[in-house]
N, C-alpha and C positions, 0 to 999 in steps of 0.2 A: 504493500500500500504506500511505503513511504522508500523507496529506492534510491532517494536521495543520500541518504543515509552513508549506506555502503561503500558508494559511489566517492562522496567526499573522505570517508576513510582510503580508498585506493588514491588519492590526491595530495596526502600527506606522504604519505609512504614512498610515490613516486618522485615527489617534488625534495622532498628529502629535509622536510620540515622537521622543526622539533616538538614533535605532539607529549612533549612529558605530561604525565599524570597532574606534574604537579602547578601545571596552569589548568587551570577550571576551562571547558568551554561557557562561551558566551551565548545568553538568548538573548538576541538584539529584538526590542518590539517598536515598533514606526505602521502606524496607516499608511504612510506611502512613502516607496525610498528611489532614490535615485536607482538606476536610470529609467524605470518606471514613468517617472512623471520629473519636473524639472522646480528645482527652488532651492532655495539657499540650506535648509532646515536639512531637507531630504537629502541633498546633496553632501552636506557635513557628514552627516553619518556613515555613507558607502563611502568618502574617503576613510573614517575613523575606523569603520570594519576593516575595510580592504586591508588596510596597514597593520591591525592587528594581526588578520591572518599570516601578513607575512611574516608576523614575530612570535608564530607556531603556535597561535590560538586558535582554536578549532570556535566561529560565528555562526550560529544559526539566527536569519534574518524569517521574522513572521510579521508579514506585512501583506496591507490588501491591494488588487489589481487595480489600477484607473481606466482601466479598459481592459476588454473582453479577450484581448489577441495575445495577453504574458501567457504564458506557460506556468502551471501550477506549482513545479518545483524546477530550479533552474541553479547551477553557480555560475556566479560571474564575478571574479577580481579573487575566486576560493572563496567566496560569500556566499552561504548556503541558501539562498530563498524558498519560502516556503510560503505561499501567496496563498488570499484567501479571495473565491475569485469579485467578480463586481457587483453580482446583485446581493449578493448574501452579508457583502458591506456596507449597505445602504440600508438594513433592516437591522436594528438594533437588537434583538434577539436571537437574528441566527446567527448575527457575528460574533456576540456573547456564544453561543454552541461551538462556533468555527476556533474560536479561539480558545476555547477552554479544552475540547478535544486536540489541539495542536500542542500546546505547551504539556497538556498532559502526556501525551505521545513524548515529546522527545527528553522529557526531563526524568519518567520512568522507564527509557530506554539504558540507563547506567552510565556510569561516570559523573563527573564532579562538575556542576554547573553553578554561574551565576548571571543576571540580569542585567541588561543595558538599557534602561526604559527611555526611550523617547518622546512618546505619545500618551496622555491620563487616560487617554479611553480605552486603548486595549492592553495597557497597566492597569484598569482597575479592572477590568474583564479577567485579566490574566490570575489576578489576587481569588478570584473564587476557586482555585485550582489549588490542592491543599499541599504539594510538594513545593509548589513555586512559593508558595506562603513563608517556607523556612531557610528558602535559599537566601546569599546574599545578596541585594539589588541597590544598582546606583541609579539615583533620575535625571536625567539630562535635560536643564531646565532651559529651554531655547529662545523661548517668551511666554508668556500668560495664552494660555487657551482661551481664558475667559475674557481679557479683554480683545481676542481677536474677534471670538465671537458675538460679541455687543456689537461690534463696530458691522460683521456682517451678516446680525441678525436685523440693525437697525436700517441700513440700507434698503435689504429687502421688504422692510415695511411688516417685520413683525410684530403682533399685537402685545400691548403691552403686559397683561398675563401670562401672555404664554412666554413672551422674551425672560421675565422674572423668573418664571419656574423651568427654561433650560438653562439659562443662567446661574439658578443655584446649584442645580443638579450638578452642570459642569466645575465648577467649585468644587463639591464636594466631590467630584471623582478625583480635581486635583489634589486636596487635600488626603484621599484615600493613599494615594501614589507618594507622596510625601512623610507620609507617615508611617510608612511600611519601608523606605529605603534607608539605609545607612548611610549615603552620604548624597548631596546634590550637588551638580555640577553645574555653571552656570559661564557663558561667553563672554560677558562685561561685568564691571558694578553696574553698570544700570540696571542688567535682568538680576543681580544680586538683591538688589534696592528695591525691585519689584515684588518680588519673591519675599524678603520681609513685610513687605504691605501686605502681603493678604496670609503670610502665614506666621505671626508674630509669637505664636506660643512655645511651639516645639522647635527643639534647634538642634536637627540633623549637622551631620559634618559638611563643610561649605567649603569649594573651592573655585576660584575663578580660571577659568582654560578659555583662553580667545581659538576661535577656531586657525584652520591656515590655508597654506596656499602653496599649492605646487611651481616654485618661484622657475626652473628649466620650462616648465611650458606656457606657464603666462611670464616672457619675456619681451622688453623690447626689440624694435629690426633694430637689427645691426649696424644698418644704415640707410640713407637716401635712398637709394636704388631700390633696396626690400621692401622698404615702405610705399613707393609708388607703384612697386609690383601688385603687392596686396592692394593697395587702394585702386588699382587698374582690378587686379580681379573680383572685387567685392563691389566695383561699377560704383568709386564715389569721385565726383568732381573734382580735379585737381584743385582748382583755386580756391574751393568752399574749405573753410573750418568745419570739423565734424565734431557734433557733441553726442555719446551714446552712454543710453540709458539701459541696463539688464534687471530687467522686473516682473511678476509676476503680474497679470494686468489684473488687480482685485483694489477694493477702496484704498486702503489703507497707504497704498504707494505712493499715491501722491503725483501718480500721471495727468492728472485733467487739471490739478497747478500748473505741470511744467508744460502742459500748451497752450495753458492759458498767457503763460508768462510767454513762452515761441512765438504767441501769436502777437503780445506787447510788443515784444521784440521789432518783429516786421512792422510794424506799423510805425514804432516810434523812428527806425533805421530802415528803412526798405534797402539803404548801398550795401548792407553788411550779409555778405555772402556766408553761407551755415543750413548745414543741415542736422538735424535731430534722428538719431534711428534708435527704435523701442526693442527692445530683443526679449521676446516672450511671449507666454499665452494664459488667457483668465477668461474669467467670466463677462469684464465688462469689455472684451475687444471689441465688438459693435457700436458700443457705446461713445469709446473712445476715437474709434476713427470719425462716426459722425461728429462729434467734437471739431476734430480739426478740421474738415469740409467745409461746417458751419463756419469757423474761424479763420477760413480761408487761408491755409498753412498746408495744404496738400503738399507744396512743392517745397516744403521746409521740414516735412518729418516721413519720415518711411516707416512703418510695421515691418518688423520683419518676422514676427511670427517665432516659433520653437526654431531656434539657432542649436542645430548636434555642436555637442560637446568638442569634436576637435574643429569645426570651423570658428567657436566660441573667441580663443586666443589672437582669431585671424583681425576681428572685431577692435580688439581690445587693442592691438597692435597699430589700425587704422585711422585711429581714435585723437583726436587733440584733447578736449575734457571730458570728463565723466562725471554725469548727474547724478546723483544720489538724492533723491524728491520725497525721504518717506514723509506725510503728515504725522500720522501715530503708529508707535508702535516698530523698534530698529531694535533688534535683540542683538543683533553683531553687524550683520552685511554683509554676508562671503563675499561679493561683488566686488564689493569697494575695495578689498584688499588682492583681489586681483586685479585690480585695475591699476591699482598703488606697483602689485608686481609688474606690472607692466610699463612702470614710468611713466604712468597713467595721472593725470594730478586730478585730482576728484573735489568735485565743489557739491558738498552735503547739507540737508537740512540738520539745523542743531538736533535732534530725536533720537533719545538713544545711544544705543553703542554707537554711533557715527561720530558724536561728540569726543567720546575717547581716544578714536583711531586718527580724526582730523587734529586734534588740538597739537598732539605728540609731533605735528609734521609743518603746522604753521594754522592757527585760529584761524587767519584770513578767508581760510576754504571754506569757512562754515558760512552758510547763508545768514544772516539776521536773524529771518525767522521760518516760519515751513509755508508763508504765503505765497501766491503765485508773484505778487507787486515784487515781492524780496527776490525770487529769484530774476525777475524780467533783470533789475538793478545790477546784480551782480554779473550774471551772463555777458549782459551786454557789454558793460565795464570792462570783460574780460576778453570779449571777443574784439573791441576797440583796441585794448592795452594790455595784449597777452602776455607781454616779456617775461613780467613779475612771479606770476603764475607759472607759466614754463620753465623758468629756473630752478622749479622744485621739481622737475622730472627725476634726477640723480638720487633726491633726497626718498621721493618718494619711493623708488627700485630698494633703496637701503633701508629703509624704514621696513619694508613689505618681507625681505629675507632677512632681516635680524631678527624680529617677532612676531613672526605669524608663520613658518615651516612648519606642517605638517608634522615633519619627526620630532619639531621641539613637545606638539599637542600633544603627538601622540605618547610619548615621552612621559609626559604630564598624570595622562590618561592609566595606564599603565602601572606608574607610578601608584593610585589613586585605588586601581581594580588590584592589586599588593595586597597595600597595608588594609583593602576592606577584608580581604584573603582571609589574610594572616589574624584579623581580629573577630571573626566570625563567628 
């Protein structure tokens, strides 16, 4: 029934890994993980498994399908997934079923495990499963479930009882997840900061781990020539400034500021040559594009829709500034910090972890505030009188591989799944 199994045991064996007894394997649990589906969240994680694996931890990933066409058990990077498929994730009680027969399954198959929680919901799912109850578990606190979901239960026009009573629920399932883990792990103080706001009682073990960034492949070209290649193959105007954006196109982004601001732009400057490109895909991409139609900014922003992963760098490469537009809610940014690796100089709203990572490289990148007016000001300013800006290309690359590698996280990470080991 479950063939994956086996299969990942013949992958150590052969890869010539060191599967000692005396690393526990991992149940990694996430609703959706890269390359599944694409965000910064999900995306953290399958670097942090991947990298595990290769430092002879045996990862089982139980996560659900975002569509119909993943294959129900799959490895990918030695990442064991074990998917639960799409409709039985959309029904609250069968995914409760789906999950609690999955963890039961592999955690009464033998050997020594412990828990990677990413997600409160199928961490508190998981918590009715009475082996997984005594294992040791860390929670990987990325941002507030509950404040994401206000933000997009309000949008959609939920009524106000019912928004109260998922609202609390989601709460309490956070709280469930919190209270059952040994230690929490969190990407900034700001999600530290947050995390004491709604859980002021109980004080699990807290440690702060910023995520990272694979600094050999978000690099900058090496020179002139590279970067017009790219920018010839990616079909952008030689003489335009390009400013690109990589987001998830849902409220909280803060995309319908920055064309709103695009559009200030052109109007107040119609000489100043620029193009904006959106690299992603959400719920309001219809939304947004009539946005800019109306705003008459067609020929100043490009959708480009789900950008694959190795055309990703190609982007970031082509790129003069990088927006970072969130309104609420910036638990880290993986973006921004590749874009940083890529001597990428990034102008962020103050929100969040964005505040930490821009401050360390120079205040000035941060916008005023998260309105569309602040950013029109600042863009402009910059795309008028780039110099200043562009001088922090070098700083940025060195900022980006001193603290935020991968191997320093995962390092960290490691560190952290130890001493909870050792104190179990």
């Amino acid at each position: 029934m479950y063939p994956i199994d086996l299969f990942s045991f013949s992958i150590y064996y052969i890869s010539g890994m060191d599967s000692s007894p005396l690393k526990p394997a991992i149940l990694s649990l996430q609703y959706y993980s890269f390359p599944d589906a694409m965000g910064g969240a999900w995306k953290l994680t399958h670097e942090i498994n991947k990298r595990l694996v290769k430092r002879g931890r045996r990862v089982v990933l139980i996560t659900c399908k975002p569509e119909n066409d993943c294959p129900d058990n799959e490895i990918i990077d030695g990442v064991e997934f074990d998917r639960i498929p799409f409709a039985i994730s959309k029904d609250p009680t069968r995914l409760w079923r789906a999950v609690h027969k999955k963890v039961k399954h592999h955690l009464t198959g033998g050997g020594s495990w412990m828990a990677h929680v990413h997600n409160p919901l199928i961490g508190t799912f998981a918590l009715t499963v009475q082996p997984y109850r005594i294992i040791p578990k860390i929670y990987h606190f990325h941002s507030s479930w509950h404040d994401e979901e206000k933000i997009n239960l309000t949008v959609a026009g939920q009524s106000r009882p019912k928004l109260y009573c998922k609202l609390k629920f989601i709460r309490w399932m956070e709280w469930a997840c919190y209270r059952s883990s040994k230690s929490v792990l969190f990407l900034s103080e700001y999600t530290r900061q947050r995390f004491m706001d709604y859980y002021p009682f109980k004080k699990p073990r807290m440690r702060i781990i910023p995520g990272g960034v694979d600094t050999e492949k978000f690099c900058p070209p090496e020179n002139d020539d590279e970067l017009n290649d790219i920018r010839k193959r990616l079909d952008i105007p030689e003489d335009h400034k390009l400013l690109l954006t990589v987001r998830r196109l849902e409220a909280r982004m803060g995309l319908d500021n920055l064309i709103t601001a695009v559009a200030e732009i052109a109007h107040r400057s119609p000489e100043l040559k620029f193009k904006l490109l959106i690299a992603g895909k959400g719920s309001l991409d219809e939304k947004l594009k009539s946005q800019t139609t109306l705003s008459g900014v067609d020929d100043h922003i490009r959708f480009l829709g789900f950008v694959p992963d190795d055309l990703l760098p190609l982007y970031y490469a082509a790129a003069d500034i990088f927006i970072m537009p969130t309104t609420f809610i910036e638990g880290f940014g993986l973006s921004t910090i590749e874009a940083l690796s890529t001597g990428l100089p990034v102008l962020g709203t103050p929100v969040g972890g964005t505040i930490e990572i821009l401050q360390s490289i120079d205040p000035n990148l941060l916008f005023q505030n998260a309105t569309a007016q602040s950013m029109a000001d600042k863009i402009e300013q910059v795309l008028k009188n780039p110099d200043s800006v562009f001088a922090l290309k070098s700083k940025c690359r060195e900022n980006a591989a001193a603290n935020y590698s991968w191997d320093l996280a995962v390092d960290r990470i490691e560190e952290e799944l130890d001493l909870i080991w050792k104190n179990k």
